[in-house]
ZADO-1210 file (C-alpha; in nm, 4 decimals, padded with zeros to 6 digits):
<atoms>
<atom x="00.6557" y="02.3214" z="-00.3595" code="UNK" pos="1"/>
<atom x="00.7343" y="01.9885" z="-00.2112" code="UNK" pos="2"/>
<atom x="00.6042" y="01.6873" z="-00.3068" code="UNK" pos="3"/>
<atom x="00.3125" y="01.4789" z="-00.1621" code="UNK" pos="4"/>
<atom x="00.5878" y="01.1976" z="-00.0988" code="UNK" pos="5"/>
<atom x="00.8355" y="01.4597" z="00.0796" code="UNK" pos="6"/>
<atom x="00.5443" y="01.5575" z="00.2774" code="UNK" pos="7"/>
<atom x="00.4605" y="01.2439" z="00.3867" code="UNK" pos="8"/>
<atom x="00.8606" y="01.1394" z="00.4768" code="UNK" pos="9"/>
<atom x="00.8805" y="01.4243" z="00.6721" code="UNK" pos="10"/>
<atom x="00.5885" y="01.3868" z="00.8873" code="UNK" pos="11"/>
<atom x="00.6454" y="00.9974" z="00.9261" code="UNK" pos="12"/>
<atom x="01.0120" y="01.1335" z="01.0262" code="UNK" pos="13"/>
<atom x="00.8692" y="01.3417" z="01.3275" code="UNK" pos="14"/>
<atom x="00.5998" y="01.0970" z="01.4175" code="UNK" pos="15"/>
<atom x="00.9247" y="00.8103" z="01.4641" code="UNK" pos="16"/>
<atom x="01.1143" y="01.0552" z="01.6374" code="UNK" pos="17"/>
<atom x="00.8473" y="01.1781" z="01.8995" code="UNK" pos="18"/>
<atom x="00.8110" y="00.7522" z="01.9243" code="UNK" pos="19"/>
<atom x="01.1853" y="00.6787" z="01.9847" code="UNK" pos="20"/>
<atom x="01.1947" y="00.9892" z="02.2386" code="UNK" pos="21"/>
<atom x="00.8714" y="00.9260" z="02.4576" code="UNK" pos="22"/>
<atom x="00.7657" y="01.2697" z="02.3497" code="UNK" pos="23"/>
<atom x="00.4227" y="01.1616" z="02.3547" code="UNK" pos="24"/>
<atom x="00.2661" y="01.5039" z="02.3423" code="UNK" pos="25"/>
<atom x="00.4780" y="01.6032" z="02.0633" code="UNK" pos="26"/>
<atom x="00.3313" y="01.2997" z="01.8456" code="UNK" pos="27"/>
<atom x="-00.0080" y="01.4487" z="01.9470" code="UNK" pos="28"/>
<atom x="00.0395" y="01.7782" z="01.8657" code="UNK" pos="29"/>
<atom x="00.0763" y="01.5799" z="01.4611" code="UNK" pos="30"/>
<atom x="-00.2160" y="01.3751" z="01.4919" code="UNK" pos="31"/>
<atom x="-00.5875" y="01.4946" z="01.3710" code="UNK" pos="32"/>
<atom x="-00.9031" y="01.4304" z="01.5687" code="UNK" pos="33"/>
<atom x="-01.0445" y="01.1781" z="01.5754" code="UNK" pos="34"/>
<atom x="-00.7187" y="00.9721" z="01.5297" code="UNK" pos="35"/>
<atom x="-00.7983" y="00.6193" z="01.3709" code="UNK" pos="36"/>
<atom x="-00.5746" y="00.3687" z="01.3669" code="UNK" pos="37"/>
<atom x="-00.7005" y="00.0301" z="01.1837" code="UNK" pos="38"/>
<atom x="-00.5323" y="-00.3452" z="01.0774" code="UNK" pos="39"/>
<atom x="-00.7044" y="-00.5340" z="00.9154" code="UNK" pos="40"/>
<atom x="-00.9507" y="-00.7040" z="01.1599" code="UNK" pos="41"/>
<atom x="-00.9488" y="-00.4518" z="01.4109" code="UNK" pos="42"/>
<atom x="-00.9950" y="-00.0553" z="01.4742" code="UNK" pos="43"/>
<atom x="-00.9370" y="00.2230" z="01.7431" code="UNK" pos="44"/>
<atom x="-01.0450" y="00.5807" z="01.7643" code="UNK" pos="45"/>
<atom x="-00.8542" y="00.8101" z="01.9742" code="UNK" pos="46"/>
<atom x="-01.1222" y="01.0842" z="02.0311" code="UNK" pos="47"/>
<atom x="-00.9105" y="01.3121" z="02.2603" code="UNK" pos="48"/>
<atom x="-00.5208" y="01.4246" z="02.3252" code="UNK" pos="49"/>
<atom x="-00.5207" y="01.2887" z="02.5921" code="UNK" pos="50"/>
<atom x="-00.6053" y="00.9326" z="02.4664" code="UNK" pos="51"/>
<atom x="-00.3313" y="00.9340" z="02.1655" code="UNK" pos="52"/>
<atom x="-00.0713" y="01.0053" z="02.4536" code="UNK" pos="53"/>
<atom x="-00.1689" y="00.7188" z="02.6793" code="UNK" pos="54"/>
<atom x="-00.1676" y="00.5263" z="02.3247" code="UNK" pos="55"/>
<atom x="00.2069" y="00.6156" z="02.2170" code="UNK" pos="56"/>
<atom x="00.3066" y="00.5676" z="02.6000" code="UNK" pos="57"/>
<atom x="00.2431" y="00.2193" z="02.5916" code="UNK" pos="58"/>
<atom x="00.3394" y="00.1678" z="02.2486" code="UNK" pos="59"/>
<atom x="00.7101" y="00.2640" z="02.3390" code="UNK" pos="60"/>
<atom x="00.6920" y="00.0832" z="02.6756" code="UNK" pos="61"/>
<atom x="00.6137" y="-00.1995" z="02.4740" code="UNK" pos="62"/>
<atom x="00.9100" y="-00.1405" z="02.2421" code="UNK" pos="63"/>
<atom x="01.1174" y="-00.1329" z="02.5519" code="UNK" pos="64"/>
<atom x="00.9444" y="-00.4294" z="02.6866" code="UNK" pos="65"/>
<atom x="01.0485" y="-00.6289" z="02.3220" code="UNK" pos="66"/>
<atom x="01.3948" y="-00.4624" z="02.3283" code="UNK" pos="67"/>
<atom x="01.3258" y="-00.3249" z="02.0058" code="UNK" pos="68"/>
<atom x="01.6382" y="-00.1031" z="01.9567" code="UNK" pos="69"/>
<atom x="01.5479" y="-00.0009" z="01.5753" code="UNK" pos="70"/>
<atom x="01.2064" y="00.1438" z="01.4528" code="UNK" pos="71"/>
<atom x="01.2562" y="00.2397" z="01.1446" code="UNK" pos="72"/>
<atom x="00.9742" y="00.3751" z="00.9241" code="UNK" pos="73"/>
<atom x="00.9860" y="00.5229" z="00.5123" code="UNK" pos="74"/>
<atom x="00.7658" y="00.5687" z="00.2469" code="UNK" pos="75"/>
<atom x="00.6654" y="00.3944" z="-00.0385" code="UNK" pos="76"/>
<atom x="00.4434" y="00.6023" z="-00.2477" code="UNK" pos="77"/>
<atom x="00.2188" y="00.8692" z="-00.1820" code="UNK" pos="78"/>
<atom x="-00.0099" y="01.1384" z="-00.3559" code="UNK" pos="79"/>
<atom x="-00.2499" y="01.4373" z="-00.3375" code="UNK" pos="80"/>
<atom x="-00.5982" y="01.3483" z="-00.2952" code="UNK" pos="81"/>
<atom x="-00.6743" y="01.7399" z="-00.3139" code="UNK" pos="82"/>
<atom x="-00.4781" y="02.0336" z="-00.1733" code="UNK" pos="83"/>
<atom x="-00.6150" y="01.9634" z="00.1297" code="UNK" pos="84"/>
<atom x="-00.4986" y="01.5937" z="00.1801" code="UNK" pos="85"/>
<atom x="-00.2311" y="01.3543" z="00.1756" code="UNK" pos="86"/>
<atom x="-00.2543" y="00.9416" z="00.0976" code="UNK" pos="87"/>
<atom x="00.0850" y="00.7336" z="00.0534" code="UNK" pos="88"/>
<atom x="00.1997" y="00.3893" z="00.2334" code="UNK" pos="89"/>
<atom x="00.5200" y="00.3100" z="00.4366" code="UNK" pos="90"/>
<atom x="00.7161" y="-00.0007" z="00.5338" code="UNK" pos="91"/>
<atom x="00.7936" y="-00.0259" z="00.8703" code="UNK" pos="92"/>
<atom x="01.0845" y="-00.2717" z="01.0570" code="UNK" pos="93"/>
<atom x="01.1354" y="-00.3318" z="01.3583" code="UNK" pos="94"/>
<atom x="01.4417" y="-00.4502" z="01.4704" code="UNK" pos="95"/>
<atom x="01.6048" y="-00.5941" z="01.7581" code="UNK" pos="96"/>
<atom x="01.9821" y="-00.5204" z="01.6974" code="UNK" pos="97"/>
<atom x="02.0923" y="-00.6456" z="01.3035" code="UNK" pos="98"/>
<atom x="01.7638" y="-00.9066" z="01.2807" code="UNK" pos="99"/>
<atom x="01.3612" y="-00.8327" z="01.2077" code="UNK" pos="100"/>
<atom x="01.1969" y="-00.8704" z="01.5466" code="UNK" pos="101"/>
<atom x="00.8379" y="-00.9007" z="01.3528" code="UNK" pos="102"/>
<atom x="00.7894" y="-00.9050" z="00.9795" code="UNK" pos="103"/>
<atom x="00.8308" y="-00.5683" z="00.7801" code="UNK" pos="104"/>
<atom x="00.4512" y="-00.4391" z="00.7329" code="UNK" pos="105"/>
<atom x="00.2906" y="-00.2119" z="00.5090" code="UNK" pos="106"/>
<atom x="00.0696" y="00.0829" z="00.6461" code="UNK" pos="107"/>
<atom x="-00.1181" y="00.3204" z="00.4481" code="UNK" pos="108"/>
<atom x="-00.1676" y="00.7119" z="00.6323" code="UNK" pos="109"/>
<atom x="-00.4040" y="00.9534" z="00.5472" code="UNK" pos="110"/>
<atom x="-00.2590" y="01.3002" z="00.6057" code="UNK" pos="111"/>
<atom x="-00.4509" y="01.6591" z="00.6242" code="UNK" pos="112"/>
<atom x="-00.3890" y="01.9614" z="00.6245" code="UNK" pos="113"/>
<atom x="-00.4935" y="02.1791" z="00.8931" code="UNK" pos="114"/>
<atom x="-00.4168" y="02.5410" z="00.9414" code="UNK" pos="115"/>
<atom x="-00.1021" y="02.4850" z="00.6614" code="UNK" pos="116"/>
<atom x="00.0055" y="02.1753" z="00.9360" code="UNK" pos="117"/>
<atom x="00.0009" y="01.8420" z="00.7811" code="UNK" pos="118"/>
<atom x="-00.1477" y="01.6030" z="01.0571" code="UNK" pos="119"/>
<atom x="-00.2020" y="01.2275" z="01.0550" code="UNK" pos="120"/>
<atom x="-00.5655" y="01.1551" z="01.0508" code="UNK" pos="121"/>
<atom x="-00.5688" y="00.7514" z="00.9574" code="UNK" pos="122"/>
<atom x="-00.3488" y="00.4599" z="00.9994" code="UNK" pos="123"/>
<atom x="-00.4451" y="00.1584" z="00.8302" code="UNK" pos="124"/>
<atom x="-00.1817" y="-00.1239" z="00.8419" code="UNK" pos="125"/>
<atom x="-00.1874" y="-00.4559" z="00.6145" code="UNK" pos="126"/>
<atom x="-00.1533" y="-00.6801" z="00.9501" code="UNK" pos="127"/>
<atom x="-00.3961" y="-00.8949" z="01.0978" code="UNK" pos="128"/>
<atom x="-00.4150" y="-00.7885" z="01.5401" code="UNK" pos="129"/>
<atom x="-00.3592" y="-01.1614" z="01.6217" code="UNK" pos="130"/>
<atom x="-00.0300" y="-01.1581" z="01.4179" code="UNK" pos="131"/>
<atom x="00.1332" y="-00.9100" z="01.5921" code="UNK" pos="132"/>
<atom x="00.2955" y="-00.9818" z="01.9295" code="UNK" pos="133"/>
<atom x="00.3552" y="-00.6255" z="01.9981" code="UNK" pos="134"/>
<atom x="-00.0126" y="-00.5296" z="01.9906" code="UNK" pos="135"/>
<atom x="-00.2568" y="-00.5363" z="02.2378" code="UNK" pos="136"/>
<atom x="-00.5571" y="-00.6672" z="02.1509" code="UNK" pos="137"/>
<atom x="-00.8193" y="-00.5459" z="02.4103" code="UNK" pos="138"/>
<atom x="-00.7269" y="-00.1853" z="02.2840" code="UNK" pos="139"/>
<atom x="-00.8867" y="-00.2262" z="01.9678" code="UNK" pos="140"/>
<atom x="-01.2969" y="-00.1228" z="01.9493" code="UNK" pos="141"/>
<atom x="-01.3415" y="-00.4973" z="01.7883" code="UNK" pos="142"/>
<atom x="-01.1740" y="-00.7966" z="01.8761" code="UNK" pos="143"/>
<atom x="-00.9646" y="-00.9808" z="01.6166" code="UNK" pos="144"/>
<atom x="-01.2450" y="-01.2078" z="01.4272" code="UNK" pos="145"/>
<atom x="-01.1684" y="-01.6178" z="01.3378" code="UNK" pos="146"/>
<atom x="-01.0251" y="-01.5611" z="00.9676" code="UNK" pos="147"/>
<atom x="-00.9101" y="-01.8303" z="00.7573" code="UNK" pos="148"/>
<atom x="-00.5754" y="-01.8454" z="00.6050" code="UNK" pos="149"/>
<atom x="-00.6956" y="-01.7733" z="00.2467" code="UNK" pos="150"/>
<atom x="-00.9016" y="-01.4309" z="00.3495" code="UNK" pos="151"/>
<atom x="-00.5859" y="-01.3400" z="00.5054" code="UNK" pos="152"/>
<atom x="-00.3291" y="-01.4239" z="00.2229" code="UNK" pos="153"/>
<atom x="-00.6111" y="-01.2558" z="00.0073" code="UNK" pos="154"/>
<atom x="-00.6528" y="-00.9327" z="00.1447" code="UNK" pos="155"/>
<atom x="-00.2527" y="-00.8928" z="00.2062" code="UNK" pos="156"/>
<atom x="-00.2234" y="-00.9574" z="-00.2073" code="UNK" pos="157"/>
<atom x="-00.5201" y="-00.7085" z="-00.2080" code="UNK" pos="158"/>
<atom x="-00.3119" y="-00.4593" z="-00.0209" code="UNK" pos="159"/>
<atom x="-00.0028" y="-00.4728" z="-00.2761" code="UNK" pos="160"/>
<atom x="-00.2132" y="-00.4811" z="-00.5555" code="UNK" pos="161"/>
<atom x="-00.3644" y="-00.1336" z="-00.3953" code="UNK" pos="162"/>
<atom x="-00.0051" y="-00.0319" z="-00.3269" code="UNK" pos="163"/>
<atom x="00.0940" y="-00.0810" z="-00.6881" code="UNK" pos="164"/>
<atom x="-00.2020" y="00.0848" z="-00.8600" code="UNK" pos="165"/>
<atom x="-00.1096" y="00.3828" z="-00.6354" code="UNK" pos="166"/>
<atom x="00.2001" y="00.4433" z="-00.7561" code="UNK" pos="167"/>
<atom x="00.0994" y="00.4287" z="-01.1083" code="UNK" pos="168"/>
<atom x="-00.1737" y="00.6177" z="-01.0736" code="UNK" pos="169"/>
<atom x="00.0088" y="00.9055" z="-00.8832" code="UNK" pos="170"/>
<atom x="00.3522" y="00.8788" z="-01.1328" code="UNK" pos="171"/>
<atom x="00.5175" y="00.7861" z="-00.8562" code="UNK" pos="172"/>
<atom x="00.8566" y="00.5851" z="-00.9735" code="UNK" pos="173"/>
<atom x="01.0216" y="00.5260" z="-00.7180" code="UNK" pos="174"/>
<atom x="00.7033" y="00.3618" z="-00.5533" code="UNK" pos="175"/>
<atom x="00.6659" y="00.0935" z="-00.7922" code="UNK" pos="176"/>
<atom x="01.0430" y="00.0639" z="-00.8034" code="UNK" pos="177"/>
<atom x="00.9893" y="-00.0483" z="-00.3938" code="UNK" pos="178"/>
<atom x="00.7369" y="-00.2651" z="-00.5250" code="UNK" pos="179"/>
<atom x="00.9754" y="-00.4824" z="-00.7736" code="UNK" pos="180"/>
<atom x="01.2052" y="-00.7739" z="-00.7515" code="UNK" pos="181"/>
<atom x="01.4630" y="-00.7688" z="-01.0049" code="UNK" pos="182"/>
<atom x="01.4886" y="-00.9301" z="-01.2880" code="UNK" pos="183"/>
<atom x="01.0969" y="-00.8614" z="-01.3421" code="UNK" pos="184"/>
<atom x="00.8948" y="-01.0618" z="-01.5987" code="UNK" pos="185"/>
<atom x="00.6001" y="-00.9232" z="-01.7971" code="UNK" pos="186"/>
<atom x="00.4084" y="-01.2219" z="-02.0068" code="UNK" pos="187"/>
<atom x="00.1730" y="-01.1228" z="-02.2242" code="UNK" pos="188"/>
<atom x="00.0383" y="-01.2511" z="-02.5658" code="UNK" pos="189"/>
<atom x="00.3371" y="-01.0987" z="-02.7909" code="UNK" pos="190"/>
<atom x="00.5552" y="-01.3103" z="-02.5195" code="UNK" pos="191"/>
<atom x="00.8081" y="-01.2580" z="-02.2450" code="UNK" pos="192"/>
<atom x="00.9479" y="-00.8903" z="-02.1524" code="UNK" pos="193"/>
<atom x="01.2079" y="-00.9096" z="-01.9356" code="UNK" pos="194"/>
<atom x="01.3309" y="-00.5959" z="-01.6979" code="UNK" pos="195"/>
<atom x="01.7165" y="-00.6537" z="-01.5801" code="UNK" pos="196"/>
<atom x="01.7983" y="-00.2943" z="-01.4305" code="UNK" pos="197"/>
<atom x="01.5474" y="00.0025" z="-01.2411" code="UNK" pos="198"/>
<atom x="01.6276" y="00.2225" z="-01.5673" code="UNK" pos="199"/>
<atom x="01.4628" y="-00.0174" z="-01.7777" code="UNK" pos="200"/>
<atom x="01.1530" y="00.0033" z="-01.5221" code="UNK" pos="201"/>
<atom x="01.1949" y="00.3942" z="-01.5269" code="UNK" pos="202"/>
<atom x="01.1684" y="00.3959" z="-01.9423" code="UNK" pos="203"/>
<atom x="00.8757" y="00.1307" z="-01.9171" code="UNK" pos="204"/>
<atom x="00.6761" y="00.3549" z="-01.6359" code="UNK" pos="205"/>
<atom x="00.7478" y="00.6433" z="-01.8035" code="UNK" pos="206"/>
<atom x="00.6181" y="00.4809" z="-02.1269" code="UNK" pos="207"/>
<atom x="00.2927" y="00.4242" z="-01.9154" code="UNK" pos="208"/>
<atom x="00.2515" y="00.7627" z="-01.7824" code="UNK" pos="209"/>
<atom x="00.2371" y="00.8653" z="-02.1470" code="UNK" pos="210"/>
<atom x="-00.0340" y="00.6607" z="-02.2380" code="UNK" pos="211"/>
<atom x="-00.2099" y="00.7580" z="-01.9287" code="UNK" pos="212"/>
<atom x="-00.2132" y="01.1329" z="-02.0246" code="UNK" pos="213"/>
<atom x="-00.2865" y="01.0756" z="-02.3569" code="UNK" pos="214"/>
<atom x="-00.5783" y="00.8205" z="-02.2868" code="UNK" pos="215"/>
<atom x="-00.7032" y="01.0217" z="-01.9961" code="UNK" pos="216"/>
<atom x="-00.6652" y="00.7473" z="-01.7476" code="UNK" pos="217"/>
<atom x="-00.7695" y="00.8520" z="-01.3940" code="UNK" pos="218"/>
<atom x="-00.7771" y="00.5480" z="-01.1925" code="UNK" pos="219"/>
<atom x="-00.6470" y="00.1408" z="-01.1982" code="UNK" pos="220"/>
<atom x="-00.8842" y="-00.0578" z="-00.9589" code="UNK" pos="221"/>
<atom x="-00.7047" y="-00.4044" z="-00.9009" code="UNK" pos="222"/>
<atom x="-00.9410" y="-00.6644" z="-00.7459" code="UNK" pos="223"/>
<atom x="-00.7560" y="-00.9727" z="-00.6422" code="UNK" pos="224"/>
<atom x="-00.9282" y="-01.3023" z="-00.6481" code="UNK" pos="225"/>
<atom x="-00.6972" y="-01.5697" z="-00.5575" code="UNK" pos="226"/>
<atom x="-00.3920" y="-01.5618" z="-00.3307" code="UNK" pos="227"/>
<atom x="-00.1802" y="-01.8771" z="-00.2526" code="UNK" pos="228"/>
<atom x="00.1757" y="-01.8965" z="-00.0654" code="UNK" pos="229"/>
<atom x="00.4094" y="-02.1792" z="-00.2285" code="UNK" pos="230"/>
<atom x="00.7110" y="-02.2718" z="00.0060" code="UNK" pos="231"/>
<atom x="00.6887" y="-01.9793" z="00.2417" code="UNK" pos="232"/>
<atom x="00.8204" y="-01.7089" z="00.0040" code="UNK" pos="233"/>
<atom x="00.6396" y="-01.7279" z="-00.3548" code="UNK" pos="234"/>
<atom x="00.2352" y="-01.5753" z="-00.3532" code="UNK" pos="235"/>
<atom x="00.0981" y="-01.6238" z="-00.7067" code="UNK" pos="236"/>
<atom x="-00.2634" y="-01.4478" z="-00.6951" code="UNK" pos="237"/>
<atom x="-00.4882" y="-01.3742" z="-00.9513" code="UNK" pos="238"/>
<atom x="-00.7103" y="-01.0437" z="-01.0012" code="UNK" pos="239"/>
<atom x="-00.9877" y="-00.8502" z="-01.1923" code="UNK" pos="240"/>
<atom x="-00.8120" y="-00.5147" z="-01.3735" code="UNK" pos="241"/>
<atom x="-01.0193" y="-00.2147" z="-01.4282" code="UNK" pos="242"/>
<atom x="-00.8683" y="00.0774" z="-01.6259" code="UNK" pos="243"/>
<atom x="-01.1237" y="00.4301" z="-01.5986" code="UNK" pos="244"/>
<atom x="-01.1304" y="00.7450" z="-01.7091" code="UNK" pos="245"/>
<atom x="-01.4035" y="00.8929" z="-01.4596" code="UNK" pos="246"/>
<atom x="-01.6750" y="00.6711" z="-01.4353" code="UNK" pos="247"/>
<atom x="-01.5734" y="00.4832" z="-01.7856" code="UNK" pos="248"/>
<atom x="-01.3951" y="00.1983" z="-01.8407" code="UNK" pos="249"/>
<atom x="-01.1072" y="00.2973" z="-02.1169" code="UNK" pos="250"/>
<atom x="-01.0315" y="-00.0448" z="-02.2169" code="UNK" pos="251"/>
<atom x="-01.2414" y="-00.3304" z="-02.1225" code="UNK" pos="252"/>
<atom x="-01.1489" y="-00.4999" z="-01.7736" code="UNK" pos="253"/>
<atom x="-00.9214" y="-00.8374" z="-01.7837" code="UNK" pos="254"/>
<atom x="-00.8089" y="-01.0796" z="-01.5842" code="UNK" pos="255"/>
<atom x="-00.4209" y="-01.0694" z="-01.4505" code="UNK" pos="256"/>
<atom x="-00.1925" y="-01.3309" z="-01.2891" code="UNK" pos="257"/>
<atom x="00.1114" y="-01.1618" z="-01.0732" code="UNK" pos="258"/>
<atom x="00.3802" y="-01.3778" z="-00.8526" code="UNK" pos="259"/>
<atom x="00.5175" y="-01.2067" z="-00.5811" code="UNK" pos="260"/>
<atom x="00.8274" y="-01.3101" z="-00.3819" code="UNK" pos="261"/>
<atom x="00.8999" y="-01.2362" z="-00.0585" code="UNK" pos="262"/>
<atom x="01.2843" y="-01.0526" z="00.0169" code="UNK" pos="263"/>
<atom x="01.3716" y="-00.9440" z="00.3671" code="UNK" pos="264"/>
<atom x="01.0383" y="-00.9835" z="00.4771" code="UNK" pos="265"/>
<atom x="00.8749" y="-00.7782" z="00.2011" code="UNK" pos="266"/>
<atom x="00.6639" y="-00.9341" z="-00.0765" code="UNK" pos="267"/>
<atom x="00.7773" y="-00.7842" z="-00.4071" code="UNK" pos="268"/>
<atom x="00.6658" y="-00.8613" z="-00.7818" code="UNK" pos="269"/>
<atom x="00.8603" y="-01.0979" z="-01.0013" code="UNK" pos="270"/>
<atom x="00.5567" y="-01.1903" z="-01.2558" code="UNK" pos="271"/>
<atom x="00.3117" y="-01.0514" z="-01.4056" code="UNK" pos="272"/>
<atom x="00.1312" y="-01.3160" z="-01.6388" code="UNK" pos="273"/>
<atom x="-00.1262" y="-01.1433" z="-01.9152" code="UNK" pos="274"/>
<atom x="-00.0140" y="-00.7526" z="-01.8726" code="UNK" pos="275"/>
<atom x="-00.1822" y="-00.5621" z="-02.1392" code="UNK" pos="276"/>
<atom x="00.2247" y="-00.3714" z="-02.1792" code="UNK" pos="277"/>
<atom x="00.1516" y="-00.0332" z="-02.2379" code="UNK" pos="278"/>
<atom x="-00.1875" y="-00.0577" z="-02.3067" code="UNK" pos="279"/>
<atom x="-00.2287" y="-00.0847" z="-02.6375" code="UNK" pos="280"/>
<atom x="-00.5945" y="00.0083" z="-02.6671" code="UNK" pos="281"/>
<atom x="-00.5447" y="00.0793" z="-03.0611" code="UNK" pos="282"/>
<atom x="-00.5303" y="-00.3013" z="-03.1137" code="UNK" pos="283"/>
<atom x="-00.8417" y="-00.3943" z="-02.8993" code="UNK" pos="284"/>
<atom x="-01.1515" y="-00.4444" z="-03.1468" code="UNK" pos="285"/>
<atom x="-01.5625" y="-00.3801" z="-03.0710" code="UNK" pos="286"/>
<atom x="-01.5798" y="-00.6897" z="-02.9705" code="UNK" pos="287"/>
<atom x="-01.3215" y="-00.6618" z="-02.7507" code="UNK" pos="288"/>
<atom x="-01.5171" y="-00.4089" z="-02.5419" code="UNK" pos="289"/>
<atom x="-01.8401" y="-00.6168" z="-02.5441" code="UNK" pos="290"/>
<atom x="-01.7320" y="-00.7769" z="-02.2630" code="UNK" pos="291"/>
<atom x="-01.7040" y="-00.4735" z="-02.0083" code="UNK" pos="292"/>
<atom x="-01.9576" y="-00.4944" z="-01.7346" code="UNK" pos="293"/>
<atom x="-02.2393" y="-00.2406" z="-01.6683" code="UNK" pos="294"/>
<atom x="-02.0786" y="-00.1480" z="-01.3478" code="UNK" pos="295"/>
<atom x="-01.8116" y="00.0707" z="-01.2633" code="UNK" pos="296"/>
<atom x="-01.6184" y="-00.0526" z="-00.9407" code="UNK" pos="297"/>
<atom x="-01.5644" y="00.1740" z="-00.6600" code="UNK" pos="298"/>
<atom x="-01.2345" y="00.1326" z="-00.4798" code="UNK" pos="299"/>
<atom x="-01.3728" y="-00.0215" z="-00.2070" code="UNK" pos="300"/>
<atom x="-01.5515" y="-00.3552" z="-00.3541" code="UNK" pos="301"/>
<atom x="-01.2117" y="-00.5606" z="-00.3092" code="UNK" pos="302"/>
<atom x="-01.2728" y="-00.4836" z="00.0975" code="UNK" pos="303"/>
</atoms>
């Protein structure tokens, strides 16, 4: 059986080539309706064939337009949300010979299944309309709203902090391994861990997966709280970690510190200041788990 992340490559694989070819009915034929494609202050529904056609026709003629010569698209992470659907994230690049024509971006798709065809139902991409020279603006259902720099620079941490917990969450190696910038540092209060090579990642997330099966652990909710950039390719943020098991918090929530740097366009983790390292739940007291809140967060409050 393949894999939710083999699914998802091969899909994104025919939705680039039917892109690159102006085969604009053949990228229909792999998209569900209603189509929704989102960034993060705008949204468009294409409610008919028809309509995702006239979409991907203009998309390319704007490639063209940009000389964009490379469009090149691969995923991340991505996992079963039941039999029946698909959710991962990609990186895209566009390039304009051997240099980025626009910064690498992050987009999360929603897959489903339908009649034993995976389709594309959502596209939701971590970039803000008015960022984007390539987009048009007046084809989105709501214009790009004023946003200051820190909502912005807090919802992109948001969306690699969302990134991350999915690829825990789904044992998906290789997705946190396109999340990390070697060496990586984890601080917490038995001191500095330091991660030199991807096998020593492996044998740490592998370490994690344990705990997670043996703990029950069903979902991480990261809520980010601060996000600053320092010198145009360092963003320290700050955020809220939940760990559940259903509707329970396993451990009690705490608050996390992560640096991220930015490599080839990408922002990838360096830091992570106050990780709990491999959860070790046997050493947390009562009081310890006084502090968790009444509520259990839903994976939307960060939006």
């Amino acid at each position: 059986m393949a894999t939710a992340r083999e699914i998802y490559q091969d899909l994104l694989a025919q939705l680039t080539q039917a892109v690159v070819d102006r085969d604009a009915a053949g990228f229909a034929a792999l998209a569900r309706l209603p189509f929704v494609m989102k960034t993060m202050d705008g949204c468009t529904t294409h409610r008919s064939t028809q309509s995702i056609m006239e979409g991907v026709t203009s998309y390319r003629d704007m490639l063209s337009e940009q000389r964009i010569d490379g469009y090149l698209r691969s995923c991340d992470t991505a996992k079963f949300i039941s039999p029946q659907q698909i959710s991962g994230y990609h990186t895209t690049r566009l390039r304009r010979g051997d240099v980025d024509a626009a910064a690498p971006y992050l987009t999360r798709m929603s897959l489903f299944r339908e009649d034993d065809v995976w389709k594309v139902g959502i596209s939701d991409s971590s970039l803000h309309t008015a960022d984007w020279p390539l987009l048009r603006q007046e084809e989105f259902d709501a214009p790009a709203q004023d946003r200051s720099e820190a909502k912005n620079r807090l919802q992109n941490f948001q969306t690699i902090l969302d990134r991350i917990s999915a690829a825990f969450v789904g044992n998906d190696v290789q997705g946190w391994l396109n999340c990390v910038s070697l060496p990586l540092h984890l601080v917490t209060r038995q001191g500095v861990e330091s991660f030199e090579t991807a096998d020593q990642i492996i044998a740490d997330f592998d370490a994690y997966q344990r705990d997670f099966k043996t703990h029950g652990v069903t979902a991480m909710i990261r809520q980010a709280k601060t996000a600053e950039i320092i010198g145009g390719d360092q963003m320290p943020g700050t955020y809220r970690m939940h760990m559940m098991r259903g509707t329970n918090h396993v451990v009690p929530p705490w608050d996390a510190s992560m640096t991220l740097r930015k490599e080839n366009g990408l922002w990838r983790v360096t830091t992570v200041m106050r990780a709990l390292g491999h959860l070790n739940w046997s050493a947390l007291s009562a009081a310890d788990m006084e502090n968790t809140p009444d509520y259990t967060p839903e994976k939307g409050d960060q939006k």
